[in-house]
C-alpha positions as CSV (number, residue, x, y, z in Angstrom):
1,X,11.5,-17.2,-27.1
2,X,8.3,-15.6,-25.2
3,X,6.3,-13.2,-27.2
4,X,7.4,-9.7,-25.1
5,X,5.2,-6.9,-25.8
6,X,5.6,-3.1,-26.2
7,X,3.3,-3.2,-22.6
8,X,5.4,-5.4,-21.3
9,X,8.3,-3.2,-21.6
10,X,6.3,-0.4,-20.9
11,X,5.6,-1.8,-17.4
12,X,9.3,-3.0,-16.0
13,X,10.2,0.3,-17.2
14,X,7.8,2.3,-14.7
15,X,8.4,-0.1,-12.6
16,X,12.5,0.1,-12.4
17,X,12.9,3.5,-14.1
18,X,15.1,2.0,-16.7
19,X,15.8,2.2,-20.2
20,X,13.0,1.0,-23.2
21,X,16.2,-1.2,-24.7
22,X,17.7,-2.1,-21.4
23,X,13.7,-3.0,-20.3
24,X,13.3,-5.4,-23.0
25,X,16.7,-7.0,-23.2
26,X,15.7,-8.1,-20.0
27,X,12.6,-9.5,-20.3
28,X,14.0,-11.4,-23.3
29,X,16.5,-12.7,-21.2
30,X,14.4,-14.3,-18.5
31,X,11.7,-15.1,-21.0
32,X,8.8,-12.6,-20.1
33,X,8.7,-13.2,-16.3
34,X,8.3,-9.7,-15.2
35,X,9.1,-10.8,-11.1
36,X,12.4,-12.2,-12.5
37,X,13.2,-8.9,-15.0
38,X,13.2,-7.1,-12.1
39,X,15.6,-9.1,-10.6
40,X,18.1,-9.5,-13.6
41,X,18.1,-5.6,-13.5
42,X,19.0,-4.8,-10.2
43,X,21.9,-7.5,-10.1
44,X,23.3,-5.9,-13.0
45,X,23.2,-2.4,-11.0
46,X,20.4,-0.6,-13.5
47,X,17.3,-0.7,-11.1
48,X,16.2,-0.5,-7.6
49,X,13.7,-2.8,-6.3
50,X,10.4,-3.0,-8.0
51,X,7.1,-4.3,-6.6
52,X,4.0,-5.3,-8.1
53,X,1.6,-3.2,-5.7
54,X,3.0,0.0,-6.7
55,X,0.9,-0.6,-9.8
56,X,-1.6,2.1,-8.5
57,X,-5.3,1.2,-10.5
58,X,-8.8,1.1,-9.9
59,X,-10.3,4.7,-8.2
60,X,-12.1,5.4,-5.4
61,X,-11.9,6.1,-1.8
62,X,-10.4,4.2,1.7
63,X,-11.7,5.7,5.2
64,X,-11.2,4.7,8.7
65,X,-13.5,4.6,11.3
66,X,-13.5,3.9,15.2
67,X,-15.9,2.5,17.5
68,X,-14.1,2.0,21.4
69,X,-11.3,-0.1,21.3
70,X,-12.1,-1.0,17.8
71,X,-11.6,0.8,14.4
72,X,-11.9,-0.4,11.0
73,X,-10.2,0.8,7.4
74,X,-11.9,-0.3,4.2
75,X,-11.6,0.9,0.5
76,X,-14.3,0.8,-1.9
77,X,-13.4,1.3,-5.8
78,X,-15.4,3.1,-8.4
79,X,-14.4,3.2,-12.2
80,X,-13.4,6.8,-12.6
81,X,-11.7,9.6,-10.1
82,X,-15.0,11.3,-10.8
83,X,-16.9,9.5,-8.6
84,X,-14.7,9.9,-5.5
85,X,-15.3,13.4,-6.0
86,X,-19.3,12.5,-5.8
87,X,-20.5,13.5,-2.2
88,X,-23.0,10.7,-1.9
89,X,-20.2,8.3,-2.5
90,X,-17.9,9.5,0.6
91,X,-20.7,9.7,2.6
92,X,-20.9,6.2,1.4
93,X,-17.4,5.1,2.2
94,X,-17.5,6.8,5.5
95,X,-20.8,4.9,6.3
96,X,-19.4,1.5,5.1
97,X,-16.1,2.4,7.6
98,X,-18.7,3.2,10.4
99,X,-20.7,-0.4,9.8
100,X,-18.1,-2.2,10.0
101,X,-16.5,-0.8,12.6
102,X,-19.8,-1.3,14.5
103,X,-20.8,-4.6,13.8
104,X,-16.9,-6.2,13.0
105,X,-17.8,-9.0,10.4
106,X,-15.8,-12.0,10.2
107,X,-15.9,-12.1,6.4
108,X,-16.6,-9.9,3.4
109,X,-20.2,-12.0,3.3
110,X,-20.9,-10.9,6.3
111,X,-20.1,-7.0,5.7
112,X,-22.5,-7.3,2.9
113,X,-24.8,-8.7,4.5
114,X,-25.1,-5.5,7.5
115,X,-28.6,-3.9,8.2
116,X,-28.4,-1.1,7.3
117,X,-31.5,1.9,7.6
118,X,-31.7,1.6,4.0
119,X,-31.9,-2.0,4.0
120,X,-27.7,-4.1,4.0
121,X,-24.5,-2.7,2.9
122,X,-24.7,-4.7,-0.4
123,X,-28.6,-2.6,-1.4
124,X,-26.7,0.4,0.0
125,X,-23.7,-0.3,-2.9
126,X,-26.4,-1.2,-5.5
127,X,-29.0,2.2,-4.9
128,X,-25.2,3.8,-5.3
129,X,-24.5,2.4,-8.3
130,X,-27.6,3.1,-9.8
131,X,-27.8,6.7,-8.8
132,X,-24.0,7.3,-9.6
133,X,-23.8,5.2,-13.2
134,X,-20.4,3.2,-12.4
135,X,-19.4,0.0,-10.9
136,X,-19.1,0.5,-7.4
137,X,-17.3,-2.1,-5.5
138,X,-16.9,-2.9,-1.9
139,X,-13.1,-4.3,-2.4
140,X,-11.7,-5.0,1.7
141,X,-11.7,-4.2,5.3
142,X,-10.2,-4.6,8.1
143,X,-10.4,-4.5,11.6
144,X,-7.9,-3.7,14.2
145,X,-8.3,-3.6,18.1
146,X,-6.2,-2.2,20.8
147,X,-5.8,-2.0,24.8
148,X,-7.4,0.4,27.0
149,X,-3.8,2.2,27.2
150,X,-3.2,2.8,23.5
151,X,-4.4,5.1,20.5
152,X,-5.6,4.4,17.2
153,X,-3.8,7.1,14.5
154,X,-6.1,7.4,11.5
155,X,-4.6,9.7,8.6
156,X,-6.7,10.3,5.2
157,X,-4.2,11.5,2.0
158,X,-6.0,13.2,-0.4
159,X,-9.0,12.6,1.1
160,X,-8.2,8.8,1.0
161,X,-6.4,7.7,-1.8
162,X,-4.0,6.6,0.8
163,X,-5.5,6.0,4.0
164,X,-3.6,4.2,7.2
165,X,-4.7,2.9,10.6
166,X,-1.9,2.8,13.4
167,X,-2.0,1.3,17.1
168,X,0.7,3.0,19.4
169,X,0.8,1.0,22.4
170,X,1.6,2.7,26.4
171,X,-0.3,6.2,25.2
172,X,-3.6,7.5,24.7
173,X,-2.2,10.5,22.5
174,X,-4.3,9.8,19.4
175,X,-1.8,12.9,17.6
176,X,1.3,10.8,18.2
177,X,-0.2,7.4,16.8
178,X,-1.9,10.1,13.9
179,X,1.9,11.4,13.2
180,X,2.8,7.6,13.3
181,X,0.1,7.2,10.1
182,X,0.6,9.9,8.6
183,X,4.6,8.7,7.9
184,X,3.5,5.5,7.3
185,X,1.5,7.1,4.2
186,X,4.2,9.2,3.1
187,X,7.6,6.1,3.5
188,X,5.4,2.9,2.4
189,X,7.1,1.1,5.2
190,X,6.1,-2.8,5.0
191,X,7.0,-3.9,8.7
192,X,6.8,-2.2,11.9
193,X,9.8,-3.7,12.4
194,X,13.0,-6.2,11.3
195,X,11.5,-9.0,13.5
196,X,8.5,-9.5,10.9
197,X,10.7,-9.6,8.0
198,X,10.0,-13.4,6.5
199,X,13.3,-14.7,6.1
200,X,12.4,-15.8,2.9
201,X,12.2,-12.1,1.3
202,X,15.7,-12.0,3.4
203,X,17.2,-14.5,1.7
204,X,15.9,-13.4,-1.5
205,X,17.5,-10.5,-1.1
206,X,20.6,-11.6,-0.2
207,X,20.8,-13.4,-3.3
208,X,20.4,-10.0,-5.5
209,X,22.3,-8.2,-3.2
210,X,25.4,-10.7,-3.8
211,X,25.2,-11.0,-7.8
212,X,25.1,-7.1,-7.4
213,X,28.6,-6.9,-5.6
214,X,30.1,-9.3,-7.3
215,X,28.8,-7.9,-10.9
216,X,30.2,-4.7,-9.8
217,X,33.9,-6.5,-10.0
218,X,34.3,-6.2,-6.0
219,X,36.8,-9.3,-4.9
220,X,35.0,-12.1,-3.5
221,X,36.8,-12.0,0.2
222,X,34.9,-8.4,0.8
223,X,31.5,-9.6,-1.0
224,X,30.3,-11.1,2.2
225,X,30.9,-7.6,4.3
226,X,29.0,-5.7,1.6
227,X,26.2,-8.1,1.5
228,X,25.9,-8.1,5.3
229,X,25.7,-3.9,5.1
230,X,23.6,-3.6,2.6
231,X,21.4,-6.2,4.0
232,X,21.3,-4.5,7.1
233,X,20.1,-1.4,5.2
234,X,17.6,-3.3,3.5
235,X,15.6,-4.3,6.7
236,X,15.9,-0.7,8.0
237,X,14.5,0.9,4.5
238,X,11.5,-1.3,4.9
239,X,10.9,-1.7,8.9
240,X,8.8,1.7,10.1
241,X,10.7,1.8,13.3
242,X,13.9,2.4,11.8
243,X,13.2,4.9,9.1
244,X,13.9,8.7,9.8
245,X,10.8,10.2,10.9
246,X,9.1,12.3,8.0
247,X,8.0,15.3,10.6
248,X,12.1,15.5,12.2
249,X,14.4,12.7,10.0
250,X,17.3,13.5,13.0
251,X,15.4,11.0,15.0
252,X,14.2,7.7,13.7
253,X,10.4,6.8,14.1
254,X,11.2,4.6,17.5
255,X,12.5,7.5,18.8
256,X,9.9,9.6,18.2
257,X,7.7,7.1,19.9
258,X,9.6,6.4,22.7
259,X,10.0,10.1,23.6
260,X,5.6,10.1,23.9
261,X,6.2,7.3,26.4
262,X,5.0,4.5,23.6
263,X,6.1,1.7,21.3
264,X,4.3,1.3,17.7
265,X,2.0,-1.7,18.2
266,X,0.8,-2.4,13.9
267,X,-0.1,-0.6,10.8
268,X,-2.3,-0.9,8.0
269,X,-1.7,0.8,5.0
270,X,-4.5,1.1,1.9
271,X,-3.7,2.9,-1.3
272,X,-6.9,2.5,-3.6
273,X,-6.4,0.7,-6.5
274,X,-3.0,-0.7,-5.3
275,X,-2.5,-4.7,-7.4
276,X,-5.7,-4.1,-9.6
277,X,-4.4,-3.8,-13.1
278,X,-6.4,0.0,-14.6
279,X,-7.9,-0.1,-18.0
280,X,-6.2,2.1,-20.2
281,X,-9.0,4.7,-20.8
282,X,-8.3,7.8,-23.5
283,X,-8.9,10.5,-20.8
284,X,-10.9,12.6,-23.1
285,X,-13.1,9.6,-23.9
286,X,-13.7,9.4,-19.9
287,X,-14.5,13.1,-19.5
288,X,-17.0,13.0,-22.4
289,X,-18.7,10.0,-20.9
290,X,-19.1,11.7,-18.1
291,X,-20.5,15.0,-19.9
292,X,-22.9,12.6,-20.8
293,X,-24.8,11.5,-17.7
């Protein structure tokens, strides 16, 4: 039997919201793979669906910046939610956003390797991390283009612990594509819309959803009808152009878009930290170290 640890439990249990028993009868039951406790749980009715990225980690800040027709997001991570706090490290993460938005590199290598006034991008992250006293880490980009008859949204939560870049094509109203961001940080969506949907998550899903209906007792001959509804409220939980709009949820986001004259184009979503496991630090252990610089 695999070894399943009070972390362990601790995990599937933020994760799904269920019991510490319930948590680790599962894991026992599919042998301490955490993807597949998630699973077991929902097709006995006791969870909703879990995801690894929602494990929210490392600190630190995500900006966007624009340059014409093309913008740029990135996120760079520092060790405590002090140092996002630090002004020279925005003005860091906005500069990094402006670089790269500039000069568009191929490759992290190649971000790295930008002149800069102060020298590249990587002495820039070094000087910081001198000056500031924690690992400061350049983590991704990305870079995003549009047409001459579209608008780049940019929205900053927090001041960019969640930060999204959307393209609305057929408008040059960068508030409507901005609106368009800013419910993209607030829902999560994962696809703009049903069409990117792999069909291999579909069929996943379909799988869970029909263990689910038929753990629930309902008689196999209506199984299929409840599998095909819930499916179809799957795809529109998860595709942005579906979902209620978060500023007016009697319309759904297409709507909204199509009222402005446009059609949502892509999105990119960056919550810092999102996938990196977080050490567990004692809090006031972190403050102290702090005190101490």
């Amino acid at each position: 039997m695999a070894d399943i640890s009070a972390k362990m439990v601790k995990e599937l249990r933020d994760m799904t919201g269920v019991g510490m028993m319930d948590a680790k009868r599962a894991l026992v039951e599919v042998e301490g793979d955490m993807d597949k406790a998630v699973d077991y749980l929902r097709e006995k009715g006791m969870a909703k669906a879990g995801k690894k990225n929602d494990r929210i980690a490392a600190e630190g800040l995500a900006n966007v910046a624009v340059n014409g027709n093309f913008a740029a997001i990135v996120e760079v991570n520092s060790e405590t939610d002090f140092v996002s706090k630090n002004e020279m490290f925005q003005d860091l993460v906005k500069s990094i956003a402006k670089e790269v938005a500039e000069n568009k590199p191929a490759s992290m290598e190649e971000a790295l390797a930008i002149k800069t006034d102060k020298g590249t991008l990587e002495t820039e992250l070094i000087e910081a991390q001198t000056v500031i006293g924690e690992k400061i880490s350049f983590r991704r980009f990305e870079i995003v283009e549009k047409a001459d008859n579209a608008a780049f949204g940019a929205y900053l939560h927090m001041g960019g612990r969640i930060t999204v870049l959307s393209v609305v094509d057929g408008t040059t109203d960068e508030e409507v594509a901005k609106d368009i961001a800013m419910h993209v940080a607030a829902i999560n969506p994962r696809y703009v819309d049903e069409t990117q949907i792999p069909q291999e998550e579909l069929d996943h899903e379909k799988t869970v959803l029909t263990e689910q209906a038929l753990n629930e007792g309902k008689p196999a001959n209506i199984v299929d009808k409840m599998v095909i509804g819930r499916l179809n409220k799957f795809k529109a939980e998860i595709s942005l152009v579906d979902q209620p709009f978060v500023k007016d949820p009697d319309m759904t986001v297409k709507n909204y878009v199509s009222s402005k004259g446009g059609t949502v184009n892509s999105f990119v979503r960056f919550e810092v930290g999102e996938g990196i496991e977080k050490r567990e630090d004692n809090f006031a252990d972190e403050v102290m170290s702090q005190m101490k610089k």
